[in-house]
C-alpha positions in Angstrom: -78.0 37.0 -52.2 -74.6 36.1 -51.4 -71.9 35.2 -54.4 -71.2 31.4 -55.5 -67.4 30.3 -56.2 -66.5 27.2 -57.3 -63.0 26.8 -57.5 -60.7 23.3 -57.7 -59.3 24.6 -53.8 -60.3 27.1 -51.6 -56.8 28.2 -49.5 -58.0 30.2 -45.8 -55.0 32.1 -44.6 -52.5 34.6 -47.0 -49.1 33.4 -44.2 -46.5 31.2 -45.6 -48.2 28.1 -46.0 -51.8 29.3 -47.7 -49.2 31.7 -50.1 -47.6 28.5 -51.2 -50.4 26.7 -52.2 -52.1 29.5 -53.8 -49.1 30.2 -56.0 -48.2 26.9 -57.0 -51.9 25.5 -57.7 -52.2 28.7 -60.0 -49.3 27.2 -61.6 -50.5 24.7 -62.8 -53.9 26.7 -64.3 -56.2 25.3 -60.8 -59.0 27.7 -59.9 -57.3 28.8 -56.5 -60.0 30.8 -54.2 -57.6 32.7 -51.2 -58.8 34.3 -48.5 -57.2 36.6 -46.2 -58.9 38.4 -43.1 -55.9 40.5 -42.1 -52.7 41.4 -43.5 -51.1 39.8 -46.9 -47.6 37.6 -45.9 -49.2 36.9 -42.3 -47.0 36.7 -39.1 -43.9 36.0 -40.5 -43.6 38.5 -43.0 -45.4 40.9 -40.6 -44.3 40.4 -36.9 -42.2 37.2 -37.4 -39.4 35.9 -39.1 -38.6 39.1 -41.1 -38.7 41.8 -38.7 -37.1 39.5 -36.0 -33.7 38.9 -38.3 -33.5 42.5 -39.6 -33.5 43.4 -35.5 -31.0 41.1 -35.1 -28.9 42.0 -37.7 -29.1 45.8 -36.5 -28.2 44.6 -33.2 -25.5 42.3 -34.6 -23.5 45.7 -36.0 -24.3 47.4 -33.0 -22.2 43.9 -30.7 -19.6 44.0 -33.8 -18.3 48.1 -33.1 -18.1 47.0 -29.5 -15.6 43.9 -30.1 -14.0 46.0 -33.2 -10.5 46.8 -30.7 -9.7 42.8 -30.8 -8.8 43.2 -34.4 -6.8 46.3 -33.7 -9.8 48.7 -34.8 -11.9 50.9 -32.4 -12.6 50.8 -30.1 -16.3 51.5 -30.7 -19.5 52.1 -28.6 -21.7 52.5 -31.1 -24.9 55.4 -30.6 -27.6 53.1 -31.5 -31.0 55.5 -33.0 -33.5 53.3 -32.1 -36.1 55.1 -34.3 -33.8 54.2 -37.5 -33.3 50.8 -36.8 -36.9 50.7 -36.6 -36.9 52.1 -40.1 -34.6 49.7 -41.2 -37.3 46.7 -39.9 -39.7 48.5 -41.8 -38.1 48.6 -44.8 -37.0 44.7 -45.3 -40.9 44.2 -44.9 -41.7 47.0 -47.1 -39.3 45.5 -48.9 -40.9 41.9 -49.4 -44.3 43.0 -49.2 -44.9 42.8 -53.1 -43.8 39.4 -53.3 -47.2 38.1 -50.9 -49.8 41.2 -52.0 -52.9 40.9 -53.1 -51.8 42.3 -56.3 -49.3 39.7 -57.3 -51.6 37.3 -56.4 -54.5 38.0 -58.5 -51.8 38.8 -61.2 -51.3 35.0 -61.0 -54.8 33.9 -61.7 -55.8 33.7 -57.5 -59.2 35.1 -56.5 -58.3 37.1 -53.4 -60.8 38.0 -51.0 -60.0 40.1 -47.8 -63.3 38.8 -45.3 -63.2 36.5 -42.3 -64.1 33.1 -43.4 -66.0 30.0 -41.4 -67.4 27.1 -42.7 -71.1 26.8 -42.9 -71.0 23.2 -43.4 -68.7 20.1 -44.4 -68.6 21.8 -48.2 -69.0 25.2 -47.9 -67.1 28.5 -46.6 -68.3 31.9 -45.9 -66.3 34.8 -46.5 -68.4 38.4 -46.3 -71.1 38.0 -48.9 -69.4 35.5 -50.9 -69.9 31.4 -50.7 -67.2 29.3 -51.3 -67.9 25.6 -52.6 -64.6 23.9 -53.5 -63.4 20.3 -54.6 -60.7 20.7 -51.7 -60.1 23.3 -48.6 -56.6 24.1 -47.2 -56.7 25.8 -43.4 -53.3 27.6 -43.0 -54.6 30.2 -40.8 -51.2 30.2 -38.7 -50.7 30.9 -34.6 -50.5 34.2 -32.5 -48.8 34.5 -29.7 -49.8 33.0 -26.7 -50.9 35.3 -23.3 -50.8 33.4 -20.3 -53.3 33.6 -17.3 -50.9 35.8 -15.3 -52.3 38.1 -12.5 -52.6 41.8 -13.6 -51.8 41.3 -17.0 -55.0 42.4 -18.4 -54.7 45.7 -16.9 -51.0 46.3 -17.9 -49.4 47.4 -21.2 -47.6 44.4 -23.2 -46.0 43.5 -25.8 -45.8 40.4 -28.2 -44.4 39.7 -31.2 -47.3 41.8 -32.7 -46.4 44.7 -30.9 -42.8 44.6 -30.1 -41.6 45.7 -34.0 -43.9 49.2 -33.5 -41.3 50.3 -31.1 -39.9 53.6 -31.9 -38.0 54.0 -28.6 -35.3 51.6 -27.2 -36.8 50.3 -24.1 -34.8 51.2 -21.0 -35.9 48.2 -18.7 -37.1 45.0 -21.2 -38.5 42.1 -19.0 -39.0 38.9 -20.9 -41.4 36.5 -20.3 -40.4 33.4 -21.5 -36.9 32.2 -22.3 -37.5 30.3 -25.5 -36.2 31.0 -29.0 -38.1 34.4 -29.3 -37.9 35.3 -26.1 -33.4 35.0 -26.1 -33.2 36.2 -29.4 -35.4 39.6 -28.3 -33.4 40.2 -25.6 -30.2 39.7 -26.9 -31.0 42.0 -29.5 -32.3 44.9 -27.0 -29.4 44.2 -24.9 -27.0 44.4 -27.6 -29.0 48.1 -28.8 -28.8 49.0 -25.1 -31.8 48.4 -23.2 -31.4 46.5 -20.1 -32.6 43.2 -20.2 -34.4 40.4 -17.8 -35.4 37.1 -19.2 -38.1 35.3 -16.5 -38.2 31.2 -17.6 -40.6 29.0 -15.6 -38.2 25.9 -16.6 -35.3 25.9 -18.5 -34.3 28.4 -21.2 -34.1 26.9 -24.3 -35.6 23.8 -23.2 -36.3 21.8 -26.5 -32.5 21.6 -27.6 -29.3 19.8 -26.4 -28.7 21.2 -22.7 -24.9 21.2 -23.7 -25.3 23.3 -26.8 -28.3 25.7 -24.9 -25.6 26.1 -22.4 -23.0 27.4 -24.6 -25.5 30.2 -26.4 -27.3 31.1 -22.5 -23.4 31.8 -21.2 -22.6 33.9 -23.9 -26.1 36.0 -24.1 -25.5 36.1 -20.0 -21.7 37.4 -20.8 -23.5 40.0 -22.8 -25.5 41.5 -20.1 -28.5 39.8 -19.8 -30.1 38.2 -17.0 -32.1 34.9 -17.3 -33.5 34.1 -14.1 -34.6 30.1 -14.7 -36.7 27.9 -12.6 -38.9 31.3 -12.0 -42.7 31.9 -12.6 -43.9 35.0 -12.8 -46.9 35.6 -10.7 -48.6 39.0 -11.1 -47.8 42.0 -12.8 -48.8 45.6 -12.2 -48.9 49.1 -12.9 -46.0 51.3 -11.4 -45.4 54.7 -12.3 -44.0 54.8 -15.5 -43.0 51.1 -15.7 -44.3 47.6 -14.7 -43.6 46.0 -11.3 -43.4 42.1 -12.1 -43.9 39.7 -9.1 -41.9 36.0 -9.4 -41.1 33.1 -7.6 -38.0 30.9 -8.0 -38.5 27.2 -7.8 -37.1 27.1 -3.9 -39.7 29.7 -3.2 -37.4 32.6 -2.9 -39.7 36.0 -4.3 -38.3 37.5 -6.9 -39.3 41.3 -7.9 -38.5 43.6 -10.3 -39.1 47.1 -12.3 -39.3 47.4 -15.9 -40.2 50.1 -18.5 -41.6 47.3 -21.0 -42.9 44.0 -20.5 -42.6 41.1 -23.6 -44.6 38.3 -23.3 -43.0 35.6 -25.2 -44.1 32.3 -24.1 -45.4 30.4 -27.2 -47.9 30.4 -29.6 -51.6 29.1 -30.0 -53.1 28.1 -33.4 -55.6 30.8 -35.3 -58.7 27.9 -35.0 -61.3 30.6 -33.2 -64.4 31.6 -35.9 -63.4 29.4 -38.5 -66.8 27.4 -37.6 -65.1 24.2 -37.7 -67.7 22.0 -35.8 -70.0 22.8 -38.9 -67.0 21.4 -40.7 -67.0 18.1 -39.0 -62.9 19.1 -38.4 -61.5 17.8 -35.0 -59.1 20.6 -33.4 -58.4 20.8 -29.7 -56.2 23.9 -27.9 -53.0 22.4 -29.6 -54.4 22.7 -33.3 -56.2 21.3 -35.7 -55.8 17.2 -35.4 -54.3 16.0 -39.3 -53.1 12.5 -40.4 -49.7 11.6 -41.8 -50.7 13.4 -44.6 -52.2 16.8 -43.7 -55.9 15.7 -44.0 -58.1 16.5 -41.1 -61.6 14.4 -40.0 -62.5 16.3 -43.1 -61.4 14.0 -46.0 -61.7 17.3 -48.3 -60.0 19.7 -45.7 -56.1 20.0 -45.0 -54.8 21.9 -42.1 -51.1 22.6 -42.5 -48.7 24.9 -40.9 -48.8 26.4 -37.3 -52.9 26.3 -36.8 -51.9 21.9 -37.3 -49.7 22.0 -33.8 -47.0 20.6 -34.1 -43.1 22.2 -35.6 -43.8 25.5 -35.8 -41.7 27.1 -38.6 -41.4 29.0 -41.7 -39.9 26.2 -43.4 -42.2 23.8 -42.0 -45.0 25.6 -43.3 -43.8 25.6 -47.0 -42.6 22.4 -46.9 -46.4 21.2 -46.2 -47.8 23.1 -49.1 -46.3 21.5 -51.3 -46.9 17.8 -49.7 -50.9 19.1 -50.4 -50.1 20.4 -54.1 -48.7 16.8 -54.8 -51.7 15.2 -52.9 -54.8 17.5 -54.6 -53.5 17.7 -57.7 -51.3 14.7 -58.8 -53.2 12.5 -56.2 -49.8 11.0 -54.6 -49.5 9.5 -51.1 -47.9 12.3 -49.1 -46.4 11.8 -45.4 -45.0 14.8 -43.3 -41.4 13.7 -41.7 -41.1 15.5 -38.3 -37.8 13.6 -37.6 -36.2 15.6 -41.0 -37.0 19.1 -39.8 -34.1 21.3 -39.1 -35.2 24.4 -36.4 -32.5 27.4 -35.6 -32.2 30.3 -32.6 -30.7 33.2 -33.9 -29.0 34.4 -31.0 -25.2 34.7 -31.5 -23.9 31.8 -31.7 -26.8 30.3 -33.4 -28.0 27.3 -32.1 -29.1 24.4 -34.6 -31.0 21.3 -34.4 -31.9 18.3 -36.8 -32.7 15.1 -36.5 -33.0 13.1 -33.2 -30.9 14.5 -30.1 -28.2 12.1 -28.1 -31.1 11.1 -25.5 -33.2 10.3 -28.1 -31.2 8.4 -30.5 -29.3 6.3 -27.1 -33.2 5.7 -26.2 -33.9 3.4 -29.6 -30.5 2.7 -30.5 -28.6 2.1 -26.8 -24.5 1.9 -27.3 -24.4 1.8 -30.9 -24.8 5.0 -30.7 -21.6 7.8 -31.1 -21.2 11.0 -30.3 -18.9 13.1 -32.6 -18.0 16.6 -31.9 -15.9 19.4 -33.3 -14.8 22.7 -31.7 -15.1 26.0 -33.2 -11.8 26.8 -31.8 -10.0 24.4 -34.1 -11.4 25.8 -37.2 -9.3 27.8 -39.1 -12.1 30.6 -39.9 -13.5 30.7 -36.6 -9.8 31.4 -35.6 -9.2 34.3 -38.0 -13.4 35.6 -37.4 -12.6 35.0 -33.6 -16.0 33.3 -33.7 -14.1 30.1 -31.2 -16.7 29.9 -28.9 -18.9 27.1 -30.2 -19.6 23.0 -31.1 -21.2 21.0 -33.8 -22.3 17.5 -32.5 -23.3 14.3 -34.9 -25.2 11.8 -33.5 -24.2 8.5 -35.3 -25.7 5.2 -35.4 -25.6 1.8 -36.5 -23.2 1.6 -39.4 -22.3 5.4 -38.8 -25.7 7.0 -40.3 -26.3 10.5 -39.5 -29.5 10.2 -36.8 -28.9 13.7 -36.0 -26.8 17.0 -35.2 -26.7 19.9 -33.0 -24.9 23.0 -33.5 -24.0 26.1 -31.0 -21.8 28.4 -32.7 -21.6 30.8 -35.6 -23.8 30.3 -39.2 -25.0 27.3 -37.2 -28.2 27.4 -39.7 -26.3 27.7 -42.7 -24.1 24.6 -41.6 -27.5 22.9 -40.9 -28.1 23.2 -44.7 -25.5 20.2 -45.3 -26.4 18.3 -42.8 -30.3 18.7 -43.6 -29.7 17.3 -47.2 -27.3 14.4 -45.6 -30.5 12.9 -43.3 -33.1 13.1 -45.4 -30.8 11.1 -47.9 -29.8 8.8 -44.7 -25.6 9.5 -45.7 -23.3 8.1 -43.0 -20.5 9.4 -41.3 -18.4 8.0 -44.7 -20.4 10.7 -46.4 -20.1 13.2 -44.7 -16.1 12.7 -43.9 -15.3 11.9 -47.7 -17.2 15.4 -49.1 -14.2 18.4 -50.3 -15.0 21.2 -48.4 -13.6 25.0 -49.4 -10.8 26.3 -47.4 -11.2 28.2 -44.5 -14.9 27.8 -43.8 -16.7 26.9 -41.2 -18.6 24.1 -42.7 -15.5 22.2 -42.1 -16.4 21.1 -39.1 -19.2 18.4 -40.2 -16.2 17.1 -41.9 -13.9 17.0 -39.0 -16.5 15.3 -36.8 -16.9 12.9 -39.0 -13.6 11.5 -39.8 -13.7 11.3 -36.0 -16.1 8.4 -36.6 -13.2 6.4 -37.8 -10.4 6.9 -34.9 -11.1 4.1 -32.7 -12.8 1.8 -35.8 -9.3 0.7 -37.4 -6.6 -1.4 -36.1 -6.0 -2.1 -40.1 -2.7 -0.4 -40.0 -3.9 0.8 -43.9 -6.4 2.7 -42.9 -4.6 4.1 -39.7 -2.6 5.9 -42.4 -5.7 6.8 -44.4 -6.9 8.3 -41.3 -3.6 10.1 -40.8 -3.2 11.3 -44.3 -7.0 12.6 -44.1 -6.2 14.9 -41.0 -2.9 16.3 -42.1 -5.2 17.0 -45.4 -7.7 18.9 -42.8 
């Protein structure tokens, strides 16, 4: 006879989201039931976010002994041991793996169990031999990396996300399927460890951001070595010799062939939703996700989806910040609405490349000419100067009255910049805001400041605030 639990919420998934609603409802003393079929921290921990920045960063030291002669060091070709910077990606996770266990967990009052789970009904989840019947579910089940329907595939070795961070040798050949955020930053990293690199992009690369910022970050990964072949499908793939022979096509029809040692497969993800029984559920899901409302509830009053399996942004940060919408709706009973439009999403290639808010099509769409444009170079930043990080641009969308509708960023610590800017939309601060702020000296966070004093130049014919203007630029 199988186990009863009752708990106040039953959580199914151990990733970001699920670990964020187990943690805080034990906070508050609620009987938290969390279940976890595979590993403990889920994909980003594991074969996401994590081991993704501590490649970069390896790769990162690896670009900074090569440019070390412009500073009057070096100069230095670094020899890059593949095996140890796999070591070092193994020990970051190793490293935040107690943080998301099973052990800390239970330590805070969670029941843990380590089953698949599917629902056996609108009220009810099995996991193993236990039965679950809580006040309130939460599905946070996360994504996996998406394989396309490409010819041959099936019969070749590939790598995704899940695979890539198992390496123990640098690939000689890496081709790249898929030129979106994990796709560039991948290959900018092996390119940068010394692998040769091709990036294959059915559309554009970097599609979902400003084409003028994407273009900045695609010259510089192309100045680094890398080839992105856009407007190109790839068609078939096969075995050959030691490698893999991939077949493409460019948009004019021209064939495109090559030969690689490794093929990566990056060309988005698709939501965990398979055997989680959700037609006995009565939840509505499609091959996007789980369908929620404004606020995170699916067709199932008494089940919440949040996090990649919900479609949708599909982030870290997105994930968290869902959890605790749910904490306040379960347990305080508030009204809770998720905010696409304040959600901030970064590329970590080098320069970064940021994004909040709406983009300059976007806002020109719903707001026409009251909208402004307000840019800043890196080059005439002070810090970038002495870093000789120059090559860059932070863009502010502003609309009526000068609020902040949105800002784009190619260019070094674009995400820590974002930060700033994050706080100053979801607080709906104006270009006065932003331009009135003291900002350290030299920084690169300047810049928001500099674009928006911008916002005033062509505003005054008040010879007083002319001067105002004049004073606040020789100020910097």
């Amino acid at each position: 006879m199988a186990k009863l639990l009752t708990p106040d919420i039953c959580v199914i998934g151990a990733g970001s989201a699920g670990l964020s609603v187990a943690a805080a409802a034990a906070a508050f003393g609620v009987d938290v039931v969390l279940i976890e079929k595979g590993l403990m921290g889920g994909d980003c921990l594991n074969y996401g976010c994590v081991p993704s920045k501590a490649l970069l960063a390896a790769a990162k030291a690896a670009a900074a002994g090569r440019k070390a002669s412009g500073f009057g060091v070096g100069p230095m070709e670094p020899t890059v041991d593949f095996a140890r910077v796999n070591d070092h990606v193994r020990q970051v996770i190793e490293a935040i793996e107690p943080h998301d266990s099973q052990e800390r967990f239970e330590g805070l009052g969670v029941t843990v169990l380590r089953s698949a789970a599917h629902f056996t009904g609108p009220d009810t989840v099995r996991a193993g031999e236990t039965e679950i019947r809580a006040r309130r579910f939460v599905i946070a089940t996360g994504s996996t990396a998406l394989v396309p329907p490409i010819e041959g595939l099936d019969k070749v070795p590939f790598l995704t996300n899940e695979s890539l961070f198992d390496l123990r040798s640098l690939p000689e050949h890496l081709a790249v399927v898929g030129g979106g955020p994990i796709g560039l930053e991948m290959a900018q990293a092996h390119r940068r460890l010394g692998s040769k690199v091709t990036v294959l992009e059915a559309s554009r690369a970097l599609g979902k951001d400003d084409p003028e910022l994407a273009a900045i970050v695609l010259d510089t990964v192309r100045a680094e070595g890398v080839e992105i072949l856009e407007q190109t499908s790839v068609e078939g793939v096969a075995s050959s010799g030691q490698g893999i022979a991939v077949s493409a096509r460019a948009q004019d029809g021209t064939p495109v062939t090559l030969a690689a040692s490794h093929l990566l497969v990056a060309v988005g993800r698709a939501p965990n939703v398979d055997g989680l029984g959700l037609e006995a559920a009565g939840v509505d899901f499609d091959r996007k996700g789980i369908s929620v409302d404004k606020g995170l509830r699916t067709s199932n009053r008494r089940i919440y989806a949040i996090g990649d399996v919900a479609g949708g942004l599909q982030f870290t940060h997105v994930a968290g910040h869902q959890a605790g919408l749910v904490i306040r709706s379960i347990l305080f009973r508030l009204p809770i609405a998720m905010r696409n439009d304040i959600v901030p999403w970064v590329t970590y290639t080098a320069p970064e490349l940021g994004h909040l808010g709406l983009t300059e099509a976007q806002a020109r769409e719903k707001y026409g000419d009251r909208v402004r444009v307000l840019a800043a170079e890196y080059s005439g930043n002070d810090r970038a100067r002495a870093e000789a990080l120059t090559t860059g641009r932070l863009k502010l969308i502003a609309g009526p009255r000068g609020r902040l509708l949105g800002a784009g960023i190619a260019g070094a610590q674009a995400g820590e910049i974002l930060n700033l800017l994050s706080l100053a939309l979801s607080r709906n601060m104006s270009m006065k805001d932003l331009a009135g702020f003291i900002a350290p000296y030299p920084t690169l966070g300047e810049l928001v400041r500099t674009a928006a004093i911008a916002y005033y130049a062509q505003a005054p014919k008040n010879a007083w605030v002319r001067r105002v203007i004049a004073m606040l630029r020789k100020l910097g």
